[in-house]
C-alpha positions in Angstrom: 51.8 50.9 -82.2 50.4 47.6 -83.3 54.2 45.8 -82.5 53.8 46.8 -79.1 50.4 46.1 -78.4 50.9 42.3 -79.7 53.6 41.7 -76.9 52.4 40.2 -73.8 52.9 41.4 -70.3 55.3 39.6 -67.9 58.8 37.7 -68.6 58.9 34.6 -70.2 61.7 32.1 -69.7 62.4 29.0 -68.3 63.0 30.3 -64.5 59.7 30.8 -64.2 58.3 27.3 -65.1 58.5 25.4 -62.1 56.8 28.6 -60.3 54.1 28.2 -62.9 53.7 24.3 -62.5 53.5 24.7 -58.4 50.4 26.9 -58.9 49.0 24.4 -61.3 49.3 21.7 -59.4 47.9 23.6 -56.3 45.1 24.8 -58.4 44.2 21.2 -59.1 44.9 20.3 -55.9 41.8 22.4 -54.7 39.2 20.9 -57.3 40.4 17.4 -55.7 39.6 18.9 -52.2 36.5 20.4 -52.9 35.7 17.4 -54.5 36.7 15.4 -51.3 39.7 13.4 -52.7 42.0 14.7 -50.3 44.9 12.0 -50.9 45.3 13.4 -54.4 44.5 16.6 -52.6 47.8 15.7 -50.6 49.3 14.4 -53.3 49.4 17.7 -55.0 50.7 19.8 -52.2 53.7 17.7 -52.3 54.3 18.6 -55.7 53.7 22.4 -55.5 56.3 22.2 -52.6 59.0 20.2 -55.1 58.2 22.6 -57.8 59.0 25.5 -55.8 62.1 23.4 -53.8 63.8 23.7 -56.9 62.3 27.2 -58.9 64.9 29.1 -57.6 68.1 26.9 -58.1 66.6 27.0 -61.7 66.4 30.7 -62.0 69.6 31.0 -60.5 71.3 29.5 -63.5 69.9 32.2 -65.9 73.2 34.1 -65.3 71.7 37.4 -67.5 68.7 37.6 -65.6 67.9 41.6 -65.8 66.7 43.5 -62.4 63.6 43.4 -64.0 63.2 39.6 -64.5 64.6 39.0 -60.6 62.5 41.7 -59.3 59.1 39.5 -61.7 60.5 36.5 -60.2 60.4 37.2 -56.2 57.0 39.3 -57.3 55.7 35.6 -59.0 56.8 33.5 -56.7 55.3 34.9 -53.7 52.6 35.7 -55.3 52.1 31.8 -56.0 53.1 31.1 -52.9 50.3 32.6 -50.9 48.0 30.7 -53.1 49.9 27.5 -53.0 50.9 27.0 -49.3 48.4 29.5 -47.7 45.3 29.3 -49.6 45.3 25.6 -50.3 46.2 24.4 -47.5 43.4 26.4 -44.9 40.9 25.2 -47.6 41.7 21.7 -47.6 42.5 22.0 -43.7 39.1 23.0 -43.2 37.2 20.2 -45.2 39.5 17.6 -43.7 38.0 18.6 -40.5 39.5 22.2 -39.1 35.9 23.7 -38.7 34.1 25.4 -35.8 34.5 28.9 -34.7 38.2 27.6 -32.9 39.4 26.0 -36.4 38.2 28.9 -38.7 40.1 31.6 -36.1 43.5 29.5 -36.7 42.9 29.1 -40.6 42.0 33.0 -40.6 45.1 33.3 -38.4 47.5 30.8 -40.4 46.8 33.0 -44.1 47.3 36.2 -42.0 50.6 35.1 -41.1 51.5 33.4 -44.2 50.9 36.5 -46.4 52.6 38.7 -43.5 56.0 36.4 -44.0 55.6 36.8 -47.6 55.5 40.1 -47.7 58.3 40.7 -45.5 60.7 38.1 -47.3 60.2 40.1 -50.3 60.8 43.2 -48.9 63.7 41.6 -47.1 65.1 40.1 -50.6 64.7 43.0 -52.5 67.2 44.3 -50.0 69.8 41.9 -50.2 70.0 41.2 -53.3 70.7 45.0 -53.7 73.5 44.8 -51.2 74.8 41.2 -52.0 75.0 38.5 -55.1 76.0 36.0 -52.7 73.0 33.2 -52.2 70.7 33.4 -49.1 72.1 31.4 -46.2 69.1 31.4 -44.0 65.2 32.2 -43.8 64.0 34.2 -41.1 61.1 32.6 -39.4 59.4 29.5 -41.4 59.0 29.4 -44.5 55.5 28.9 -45.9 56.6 26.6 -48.3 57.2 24.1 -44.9 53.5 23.0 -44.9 54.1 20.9 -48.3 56.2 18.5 -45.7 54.5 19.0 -42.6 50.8 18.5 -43.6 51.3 14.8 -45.6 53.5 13.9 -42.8 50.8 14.6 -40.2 48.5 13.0 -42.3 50.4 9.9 -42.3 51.5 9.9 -38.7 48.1 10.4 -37.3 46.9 7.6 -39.5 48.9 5.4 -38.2 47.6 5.8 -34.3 44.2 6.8 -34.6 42.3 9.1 -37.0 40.0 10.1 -34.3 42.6 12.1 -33.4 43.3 14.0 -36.6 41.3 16.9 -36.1 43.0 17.8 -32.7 46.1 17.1 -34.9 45.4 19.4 -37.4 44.4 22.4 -35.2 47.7 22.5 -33.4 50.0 21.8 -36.7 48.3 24.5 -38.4 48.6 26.9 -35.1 51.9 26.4 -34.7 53.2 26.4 -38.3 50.9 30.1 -38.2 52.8 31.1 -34.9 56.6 30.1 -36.9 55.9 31.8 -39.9 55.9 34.7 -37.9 58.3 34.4 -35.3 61.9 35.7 -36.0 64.4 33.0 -35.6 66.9 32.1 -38.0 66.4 29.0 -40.1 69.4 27.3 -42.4 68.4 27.2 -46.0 68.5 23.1 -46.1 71.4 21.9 -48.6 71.2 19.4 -51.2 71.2 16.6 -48.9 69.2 18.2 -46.4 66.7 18.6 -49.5 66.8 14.8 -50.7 65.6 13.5 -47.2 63.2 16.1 -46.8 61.5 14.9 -50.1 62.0 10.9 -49.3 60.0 11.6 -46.0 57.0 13.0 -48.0 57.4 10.6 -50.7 57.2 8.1 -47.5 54.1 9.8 -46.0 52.4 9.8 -49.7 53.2 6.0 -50.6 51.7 5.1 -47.1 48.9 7.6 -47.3 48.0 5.8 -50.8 48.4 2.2 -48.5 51.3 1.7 -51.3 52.6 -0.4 -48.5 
């Protein structure tokens, strides 16, 4: 009937905002990129990755969440995800100097991997949150979320020796953050402290990226 038809697809709720803001932010992280204004570029990654540090602590505290909503949420966030931290970041790796037939094999490789961890997280996820309410105490493998620290932190470290160097930089950051998404080792999920630092170093990396001081 016309009732039904009026309704809109999806679940709305606060516990998926901060999903919604991280793709956002990537989104307009990519017009800066394309546009060549990779500090803003940067500066947008960071946020996408605090977005989504936080989107599931939100969620979390929607105690009647239905199967249905968890099951939309882990769907949504991933689905963001591999736009936000694998997408984004091979495009704006690649203008900012990852190019060549070598660079393009490890962005082709990197988003290969990415949506490979993505899709076995959810899997994974699905499963335990069938067999357990408990929260997650570790990630197997990287998480692809990791390159909204590592990549304004190699921004600022190489800046700070030589940006000649950058490219060779950025070809064995983004290799090796490929090579971890994949490999199976257990990772702690940080804890609030752990958190706090971890977003003080890239607020560190952005302030001196933006010669703040």
């Amino acid at each position: 009937n016309l009732e039904e038809l009026s309704k809109m697809i999806g679940f709305y709720n606060y516990t998926v905002i901060l999903t919604y803001m991280s793709l956002i932010s990537s989104s307009l992280g990519m017009i800066f990129a394309v546009n060549y204004r990779f500090k803003l570029a940067l500066l947008c990654l960071a946020l996408s990755g605090l977005f989504d540090m936080f989107d599931g602590k939100v969620a979390r505290m929607k105690k009647n969440r239905t199967d249905d909503e968890k099951s939309f949420g882990i769907q949504l966030d991933s689905l963001c995800d591999a736009i936000c931290f694998g997408a984004f970041p091979i495009l704006l790796s690649y203008l900012m100097g990852l190019q060549g037939p070598f660079g393009i094999a490890i962005l082709l490789f990197y988003i290969t991997a990415g949506v490979i961890r993505l899709g076995y997280f959810n899997v994974m996820e699905i499963k335990r949150q069938e067999e357990t309410s408990e929260n997650r105490k570790y990630y197997s493998g990287l998480p692809i979320t990791s390159i909204s620290v590592i990549l304004p932190l190699v921004s600022m470290l190489t800046g700070l020796v030589d940006y000649n160097y950058f490219p060779a930089v950025l070809h064995f950051t983004m290799l090796a953050t490929g090579i971890l998404f994949i490999v199976n080792f257990k990772m702690p999920k940080p804890k609030n402290t752990t958190l706090g630092i971890l977003i003080a170093i890239v607020a560190i990396s952005l302030l001196k990226i933006f010669h703040v001081f």
